[in-house]
C-alpha positions as CSV (number, residue, x, y, z in Angstrom):
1,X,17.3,-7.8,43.8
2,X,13.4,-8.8,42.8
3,X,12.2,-8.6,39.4
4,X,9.4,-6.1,40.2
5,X,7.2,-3.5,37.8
6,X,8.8,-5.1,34.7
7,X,6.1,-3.2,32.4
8,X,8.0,0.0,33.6
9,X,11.5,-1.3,32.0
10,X,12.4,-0.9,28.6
11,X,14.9,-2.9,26.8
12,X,18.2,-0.8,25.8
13,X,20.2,-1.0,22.7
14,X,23.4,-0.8,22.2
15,X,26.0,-1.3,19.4
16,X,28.3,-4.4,19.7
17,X,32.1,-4.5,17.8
18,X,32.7,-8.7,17.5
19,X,35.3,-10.0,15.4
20,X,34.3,-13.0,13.5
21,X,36.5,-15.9,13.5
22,X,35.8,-17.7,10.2
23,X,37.4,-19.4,7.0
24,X,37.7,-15.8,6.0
25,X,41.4,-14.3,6.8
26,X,40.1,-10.9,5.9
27,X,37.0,-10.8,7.9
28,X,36.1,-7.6,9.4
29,X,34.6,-7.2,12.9
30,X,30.6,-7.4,12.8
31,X,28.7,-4.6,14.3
32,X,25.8,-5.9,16.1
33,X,22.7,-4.1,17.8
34,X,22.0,-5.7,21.5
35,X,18.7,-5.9,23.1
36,X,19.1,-5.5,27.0
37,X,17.3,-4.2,30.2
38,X,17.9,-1.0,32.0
39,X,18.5,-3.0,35.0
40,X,22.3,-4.0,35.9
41,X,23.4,-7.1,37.1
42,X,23.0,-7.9,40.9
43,X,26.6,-7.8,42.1
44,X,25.6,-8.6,45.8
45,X,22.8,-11.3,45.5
46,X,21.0,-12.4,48.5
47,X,22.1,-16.1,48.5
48,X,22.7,-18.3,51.4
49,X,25.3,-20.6,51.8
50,X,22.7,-23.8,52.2
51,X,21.0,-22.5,48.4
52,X,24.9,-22.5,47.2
53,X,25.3,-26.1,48.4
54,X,22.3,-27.4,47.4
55,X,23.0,-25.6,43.5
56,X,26.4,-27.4,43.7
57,X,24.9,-30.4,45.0
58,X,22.2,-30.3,41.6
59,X,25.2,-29.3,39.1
60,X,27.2,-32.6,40.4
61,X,24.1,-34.9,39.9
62,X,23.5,-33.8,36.3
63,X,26.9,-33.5,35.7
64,X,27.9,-37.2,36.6
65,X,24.0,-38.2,35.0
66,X,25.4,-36.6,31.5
67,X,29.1,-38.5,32.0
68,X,27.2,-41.6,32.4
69,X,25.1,-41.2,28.7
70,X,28.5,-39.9,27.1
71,X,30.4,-42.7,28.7
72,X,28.1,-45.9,27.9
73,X,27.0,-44.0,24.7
74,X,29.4,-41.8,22.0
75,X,32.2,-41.6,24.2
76,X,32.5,-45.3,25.0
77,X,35.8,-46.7,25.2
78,X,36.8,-43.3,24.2
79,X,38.7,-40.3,26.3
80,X,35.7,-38.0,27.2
81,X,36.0,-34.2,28.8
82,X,33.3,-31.9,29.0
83,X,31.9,-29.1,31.5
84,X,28.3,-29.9,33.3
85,X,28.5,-26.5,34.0
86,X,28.9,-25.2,31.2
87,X,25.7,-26.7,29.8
88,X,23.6,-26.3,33.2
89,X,24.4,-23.0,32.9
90,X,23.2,-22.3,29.8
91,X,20.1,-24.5,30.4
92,X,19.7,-22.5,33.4
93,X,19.3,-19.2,30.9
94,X,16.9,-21.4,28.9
95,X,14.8,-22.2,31.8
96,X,13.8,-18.9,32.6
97,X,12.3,-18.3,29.5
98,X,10.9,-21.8,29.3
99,X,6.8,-21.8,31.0
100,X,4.4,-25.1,32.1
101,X,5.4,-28.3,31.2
102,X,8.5,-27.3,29.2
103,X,9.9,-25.8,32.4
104,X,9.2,-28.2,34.5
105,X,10.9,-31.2,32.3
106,X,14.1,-28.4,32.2
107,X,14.4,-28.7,35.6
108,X,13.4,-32.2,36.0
109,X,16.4,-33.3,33.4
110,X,18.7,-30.6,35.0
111,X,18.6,-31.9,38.1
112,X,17.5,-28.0,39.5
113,X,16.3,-28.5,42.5
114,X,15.4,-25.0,43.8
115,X,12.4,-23.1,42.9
116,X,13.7,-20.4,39.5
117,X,13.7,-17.2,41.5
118,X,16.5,-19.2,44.1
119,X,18.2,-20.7,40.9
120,X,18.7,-17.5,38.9
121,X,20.0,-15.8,41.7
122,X,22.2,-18.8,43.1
123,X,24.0,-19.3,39.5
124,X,25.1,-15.5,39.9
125,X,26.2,-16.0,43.1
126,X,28.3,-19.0,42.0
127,X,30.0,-16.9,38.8
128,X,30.5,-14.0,41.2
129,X,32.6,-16.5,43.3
130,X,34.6,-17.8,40.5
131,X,35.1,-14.0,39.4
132,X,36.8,-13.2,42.7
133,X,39.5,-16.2,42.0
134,X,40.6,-14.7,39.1
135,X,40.6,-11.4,40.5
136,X,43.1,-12.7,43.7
137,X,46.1,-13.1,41.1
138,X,48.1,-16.2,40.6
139,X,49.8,-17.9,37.3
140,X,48.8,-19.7,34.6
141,X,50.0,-22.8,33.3
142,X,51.6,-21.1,30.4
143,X,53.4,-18.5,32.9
144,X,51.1,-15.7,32.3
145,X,48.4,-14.6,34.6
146,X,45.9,-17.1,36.1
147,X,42.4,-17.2,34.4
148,X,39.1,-18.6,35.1
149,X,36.5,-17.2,33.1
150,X,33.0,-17.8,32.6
151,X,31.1,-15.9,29.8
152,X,27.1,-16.1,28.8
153,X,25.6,-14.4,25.5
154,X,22.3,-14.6,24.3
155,X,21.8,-13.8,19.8
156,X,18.2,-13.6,19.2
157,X,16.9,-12.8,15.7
158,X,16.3,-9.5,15.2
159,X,13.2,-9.5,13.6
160,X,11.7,-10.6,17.2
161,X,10.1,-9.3,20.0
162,X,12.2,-10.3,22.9
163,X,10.2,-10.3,26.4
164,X,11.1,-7.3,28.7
165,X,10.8,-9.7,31.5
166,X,13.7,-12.5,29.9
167,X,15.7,-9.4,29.2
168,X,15.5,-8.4,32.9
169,X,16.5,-12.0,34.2
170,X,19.4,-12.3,31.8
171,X,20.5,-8.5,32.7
172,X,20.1,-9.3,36.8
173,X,21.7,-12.5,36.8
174,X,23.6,-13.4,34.0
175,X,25.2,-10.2,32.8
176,X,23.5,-10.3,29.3
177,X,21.8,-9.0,26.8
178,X,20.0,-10.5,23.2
179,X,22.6,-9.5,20.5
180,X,20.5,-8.9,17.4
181,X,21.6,-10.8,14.3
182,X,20.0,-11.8,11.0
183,X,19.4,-15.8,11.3
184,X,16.7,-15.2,8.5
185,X,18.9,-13.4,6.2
186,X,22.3,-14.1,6.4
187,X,22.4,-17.4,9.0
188,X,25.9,-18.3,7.9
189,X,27.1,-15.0,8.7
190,X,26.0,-15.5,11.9
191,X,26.9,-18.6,13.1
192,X,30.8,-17.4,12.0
193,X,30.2,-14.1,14.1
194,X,29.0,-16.6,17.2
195,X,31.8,-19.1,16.6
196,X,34.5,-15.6,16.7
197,X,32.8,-14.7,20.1
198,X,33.6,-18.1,21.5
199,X,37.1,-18.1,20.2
200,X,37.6,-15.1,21.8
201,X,36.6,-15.6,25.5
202,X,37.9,-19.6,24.9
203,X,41.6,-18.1,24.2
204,X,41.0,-20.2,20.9
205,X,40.7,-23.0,22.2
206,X,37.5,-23.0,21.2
207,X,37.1,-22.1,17.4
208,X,34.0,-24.1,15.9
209,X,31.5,-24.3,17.9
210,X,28.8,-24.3,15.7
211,X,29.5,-26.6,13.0
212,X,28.7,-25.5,9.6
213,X,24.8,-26.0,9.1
214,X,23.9,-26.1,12.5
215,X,22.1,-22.5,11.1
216,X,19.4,-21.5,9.1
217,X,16.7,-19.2,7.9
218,X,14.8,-20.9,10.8
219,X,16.9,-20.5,13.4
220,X,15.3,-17.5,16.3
221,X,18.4,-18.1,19.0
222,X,21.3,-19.2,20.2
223,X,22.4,-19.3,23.7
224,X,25.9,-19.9,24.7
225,X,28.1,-20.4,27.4
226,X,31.8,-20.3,28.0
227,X,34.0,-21.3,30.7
228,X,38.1,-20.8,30.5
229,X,40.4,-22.3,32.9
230,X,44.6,-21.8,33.2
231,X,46.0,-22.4,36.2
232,X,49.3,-23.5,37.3
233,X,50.3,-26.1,40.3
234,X,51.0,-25.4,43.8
235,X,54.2,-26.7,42.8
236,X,55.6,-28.1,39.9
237,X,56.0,-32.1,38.8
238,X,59.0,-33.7,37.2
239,X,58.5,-35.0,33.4
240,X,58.9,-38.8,33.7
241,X,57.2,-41.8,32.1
242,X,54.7,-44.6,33.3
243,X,53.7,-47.9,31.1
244,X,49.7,-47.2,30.8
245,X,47.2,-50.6,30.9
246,X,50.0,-52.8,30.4
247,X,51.0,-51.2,27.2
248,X,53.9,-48.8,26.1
249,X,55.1,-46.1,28.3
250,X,53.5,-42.7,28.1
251,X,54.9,-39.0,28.4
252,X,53.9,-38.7,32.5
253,X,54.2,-35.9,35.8
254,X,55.7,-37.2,39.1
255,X,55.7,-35.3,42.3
256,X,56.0,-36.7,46.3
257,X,54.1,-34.0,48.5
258,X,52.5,-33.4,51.8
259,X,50.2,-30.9,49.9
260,X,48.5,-33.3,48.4
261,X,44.9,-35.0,49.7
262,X,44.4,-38.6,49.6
263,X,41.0,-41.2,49.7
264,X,41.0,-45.0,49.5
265,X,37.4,-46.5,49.2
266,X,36.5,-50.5,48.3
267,X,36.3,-49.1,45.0
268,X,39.0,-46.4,43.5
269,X,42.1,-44.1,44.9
270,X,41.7,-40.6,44.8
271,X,44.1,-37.7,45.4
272,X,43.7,-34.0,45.0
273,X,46.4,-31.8,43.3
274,X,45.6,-28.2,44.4
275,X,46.3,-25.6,42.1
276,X,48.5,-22.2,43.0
277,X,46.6,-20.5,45.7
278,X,44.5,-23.6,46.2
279,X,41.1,-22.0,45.5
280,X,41.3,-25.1,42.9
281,X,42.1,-28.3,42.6
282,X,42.4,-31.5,39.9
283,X,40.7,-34.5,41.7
284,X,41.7,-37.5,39.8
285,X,40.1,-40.6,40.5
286,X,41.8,-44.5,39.6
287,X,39.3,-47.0,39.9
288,X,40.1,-50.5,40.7
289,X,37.8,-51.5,37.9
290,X,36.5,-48.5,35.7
291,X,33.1,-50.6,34.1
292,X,32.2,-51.8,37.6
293,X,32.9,-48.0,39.0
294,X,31.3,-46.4,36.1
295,X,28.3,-48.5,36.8
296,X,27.4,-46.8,40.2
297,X,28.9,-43.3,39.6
298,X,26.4,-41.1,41.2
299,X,26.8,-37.9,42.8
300,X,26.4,-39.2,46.4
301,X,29.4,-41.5,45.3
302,X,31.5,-38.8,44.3
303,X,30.4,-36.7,47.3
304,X,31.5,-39.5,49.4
305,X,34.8,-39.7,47.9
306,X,35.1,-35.8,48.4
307,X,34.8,-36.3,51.7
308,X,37.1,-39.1,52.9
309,X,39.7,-37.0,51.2
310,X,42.7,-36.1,53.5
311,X,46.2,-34.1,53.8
312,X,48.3,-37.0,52.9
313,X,52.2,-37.4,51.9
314,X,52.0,-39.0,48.3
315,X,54.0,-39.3,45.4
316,X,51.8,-39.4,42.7
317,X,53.0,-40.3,38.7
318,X,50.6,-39.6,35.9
319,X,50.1,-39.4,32.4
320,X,50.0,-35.9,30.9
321,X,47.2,-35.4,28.9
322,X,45.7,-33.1,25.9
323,X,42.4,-33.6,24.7
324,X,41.2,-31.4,21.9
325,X,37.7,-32.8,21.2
326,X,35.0,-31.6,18.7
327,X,32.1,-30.3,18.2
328,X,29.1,-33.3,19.7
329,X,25.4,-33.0,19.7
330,X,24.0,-33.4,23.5
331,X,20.6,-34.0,22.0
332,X,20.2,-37.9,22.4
333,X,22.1,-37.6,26.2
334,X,19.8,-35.2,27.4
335,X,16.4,-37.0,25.8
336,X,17.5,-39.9,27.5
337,X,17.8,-37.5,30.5
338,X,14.1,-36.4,30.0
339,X,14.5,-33.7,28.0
340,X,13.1,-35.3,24.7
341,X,10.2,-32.8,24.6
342,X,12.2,-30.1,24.0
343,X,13.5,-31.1,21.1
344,X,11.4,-30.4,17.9
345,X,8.4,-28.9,20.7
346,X,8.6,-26.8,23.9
347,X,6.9,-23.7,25.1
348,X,9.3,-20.8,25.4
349,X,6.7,-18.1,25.5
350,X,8.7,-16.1,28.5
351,X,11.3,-15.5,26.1
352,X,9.1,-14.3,22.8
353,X,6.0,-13.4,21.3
354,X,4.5,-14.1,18.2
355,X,5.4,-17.5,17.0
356,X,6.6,-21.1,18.4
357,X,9.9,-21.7,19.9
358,X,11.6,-25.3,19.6
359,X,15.0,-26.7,20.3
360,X,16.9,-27.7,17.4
361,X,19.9,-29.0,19.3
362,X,22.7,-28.2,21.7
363,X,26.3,-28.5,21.1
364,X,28.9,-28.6,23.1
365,X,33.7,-28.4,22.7
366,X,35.7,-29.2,25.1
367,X,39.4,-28.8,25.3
368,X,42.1,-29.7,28.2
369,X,46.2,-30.0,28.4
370,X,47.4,-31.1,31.6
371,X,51.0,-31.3,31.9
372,X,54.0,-30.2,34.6
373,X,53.5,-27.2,34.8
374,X,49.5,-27.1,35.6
375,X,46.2,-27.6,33.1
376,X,44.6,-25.3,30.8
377,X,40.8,-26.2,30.3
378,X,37.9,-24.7,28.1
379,X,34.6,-25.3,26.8
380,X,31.3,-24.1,25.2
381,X,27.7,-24.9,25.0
382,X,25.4,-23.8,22.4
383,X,22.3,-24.1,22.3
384,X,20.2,-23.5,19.0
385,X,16.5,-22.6,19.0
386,X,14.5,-22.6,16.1
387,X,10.9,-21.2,16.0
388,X,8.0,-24.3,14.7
389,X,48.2,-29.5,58.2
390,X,48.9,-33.6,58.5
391,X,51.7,-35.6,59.8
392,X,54.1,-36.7,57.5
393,X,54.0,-40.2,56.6
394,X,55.6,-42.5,54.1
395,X,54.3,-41.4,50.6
396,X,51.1,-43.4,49.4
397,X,52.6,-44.2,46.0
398,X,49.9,-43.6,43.6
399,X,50.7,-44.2,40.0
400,X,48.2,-44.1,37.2
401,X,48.6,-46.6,35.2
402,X,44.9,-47.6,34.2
403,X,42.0,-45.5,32.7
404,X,41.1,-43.0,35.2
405,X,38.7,-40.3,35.8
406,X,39.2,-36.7,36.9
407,X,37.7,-33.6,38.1
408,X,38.4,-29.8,38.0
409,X,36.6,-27.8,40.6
410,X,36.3,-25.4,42.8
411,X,37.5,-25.4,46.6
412,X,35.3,-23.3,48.5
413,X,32.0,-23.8,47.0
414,X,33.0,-27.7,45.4
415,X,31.5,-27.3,42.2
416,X,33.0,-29.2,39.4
417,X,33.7,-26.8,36.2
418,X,35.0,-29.7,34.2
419,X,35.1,-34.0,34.1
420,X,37.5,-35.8,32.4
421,X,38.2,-40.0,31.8
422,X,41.8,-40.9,30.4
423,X,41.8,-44.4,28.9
424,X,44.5,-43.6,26.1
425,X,46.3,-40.8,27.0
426,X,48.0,-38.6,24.4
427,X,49.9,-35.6,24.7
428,X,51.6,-34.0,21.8
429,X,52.5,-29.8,21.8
């Protein structure tokens, strides 16, 4: 579907019920007015499978680009998890509305690669996929139903004239609308109303996403995305233990399996766990030296690893893991990135008239448990605008006993939804 004749499309509205997750027990669900397009999303988009791999290919070089600035930067010597995806997607909804030199640094930093019409289009094409995995069946990790959910929302002050154009390209391609809130009035009010629509599609996991003051009578938008992962394994591990660096033993998983995939480079071990119905799987990655590996970490390296893996019988022991972090700014990893312009400047005329448009920041929660009977995973980005079959050999042994690195993605397409290091693992119900 083109974006044709956009003069002739008018923007809906519609009423909105969100409950507000807040300090407030008593809180009562918030009615908001949304601004959308007439036009529906494009449920069949006319994407190739080479414009999939090359979108893929983009999402793993930012994604490992970012890992590098949290890893040497806030994150150092620290357990890190986070989605690339999460935040290219939402960047990817900011880049339409972004126009000259602004757009271009976007997709510079971003690693997009494909002209926007491909892009827009593509990153449907990619949700649509991960849609259909949740819609084959399967469990979760928590013996309920499987779930992989990705969510996008758009809250643009209401007081603004929203392009008829944005509001076509978010309709088309991302499934949203501009939710019409009061940032000048009651800014607080909002941000608690954002923060409840985030707990909600996070399974709240996800609860404070926006930490207090990140809103004010300045603030014109906030973009979010949301992406919610429970799956259980193929089959289940064993609780054991296993010493980790050298230290005291740690709460672990063990399982010996010809399901498994295995790689061996000069440089790490990597096996692939796959998830029930094996759409999915956790790649974890045990370097022999994690500074030395972390130095060259590209995405051609990890691509390279993805590749040598192989059906292998192994009998893998590793730490559980729950990692609940909070709330970080992503504002001095991206400058780094080459997205400093952005930040306090910026021309997002596509989205608005009448007035300046800026970034103020972008935030981003992460949560993951990963334990016997499979991994539950979820995350948020916000960002806030202001105007201004093998043969069966003896098992590979594989324990993790070192700091490690792993990966959530997806089979068919290989994108990676979530990234993970483990250098002090903790696990604790």
């Amino acid at each position: 579907m083109t974006l044709r004749n956009t003069s002739l499309f008018a923007a809906a509205l519609a009423a909105l019920s969100l409950t507000a997750c807040s300090d407030d027990a008593d809180d009562a669900p918030v009615s908001v007015a949304e601004a959308r397009s007439v036009l529906q999303r494009d449920t069949t988009p006319d994407v190739d499978a080479a414009t999939v791999t090359q979108l893929v290919h983009d999402d793993s070089d930012f994604g490992l680009a970012l890992y590098g600035q949290l890893a040497a930067g806030k994150a150092k010597g620290k357990n890190v998890f986070f989605s690339a995806h999460s935040v290219s997607r939402a960047f990817a909804m900011l880049y339409g509305g972004a126009r000259g030199e602004t757009e271009r640094q976007i997709a510079a930093g971003l690693r997009f690669t494909l002209p926007p019409e491909k892009l827009h289009a593509a990153m449907n094409k990619v949700a649509l996929e991960l849609d259909s995995r949740a819609e084959a069946g399967g469990t979760g990790s928590d013996g309920k139903g499987f779930r992989l959910a990705m969510n996008n929302s758009f809250w643009g002050e209401k007081t603004f004239a929203w392009e008829t154009p944005y509001l076509d390209l978010l309709a088309v391609n991302y499934g949203a609308g501009i939710n019409l809130v009061d940032f000048a009035g009651s800014s607080e009010a909002s941000r608690k109303t954002i923060n409840g629509w985030t707990a909600q599609k996070t399974e709240q996991r996800i609860k404070e996403l926006l930490p207090q003051g990140s809103l004010d009578p300045s603030t014109r938008f906030v973009l979010v995305n949301t992406v919610y992962f429970n799956a259980a394994w193929l089959e289940e591990f064993t609780p054991t233990t296993v010493p980790f660096a050298g230290g005291a033993a740690v709460p672990a998983i063990q399982q010996v399996s010809n399901d498994f995939r295995y790689a061996e480079t000069e440089d790490a071990v990597a096996v692939s766990v796959p998830y029930e119905g094996r759409k999915l799987e956790l790649v974890v990655v045990v370097p022999n030296a994690l500074d030395a590996f972390e130095s060259k970490l590209d995405g051609d390296l990890f691509r390279a690893i993805g590749d040598k893996l192989a059906p292998a019988n192994v009998d893998l022991t590793m730490p559980k893991v729950k990692i609940e972090g909070e709330t970080v700014s992503l504002q001095t990893e991206l400058s780094a990135m080459g997205l400093e312009s952005i930040f306090g400047g910026g021309d997002f005329s596509g989205m608005a008239r009448g007035g300046g448009l800026t970034i103020d920041d972008v935030y981003h929660q992460a949560f993951v448990k990963i334990d016997e009977k499979g991994t539950e995973a979820a995350a948020a980005t916000a960002i806030v605008g202001r105007e201004t079959s093998a043969t069966i050999d003896p098992p590979k042994k594989v324990v993790v006993d070192k700091p490690y690195l792993f990966f959530i993605r997806d089979v068919p397409t290989g994108l990676v939804l979530f990234t993970g290091r483990v250098v002090a693992p903790s696990f604790a119900e």
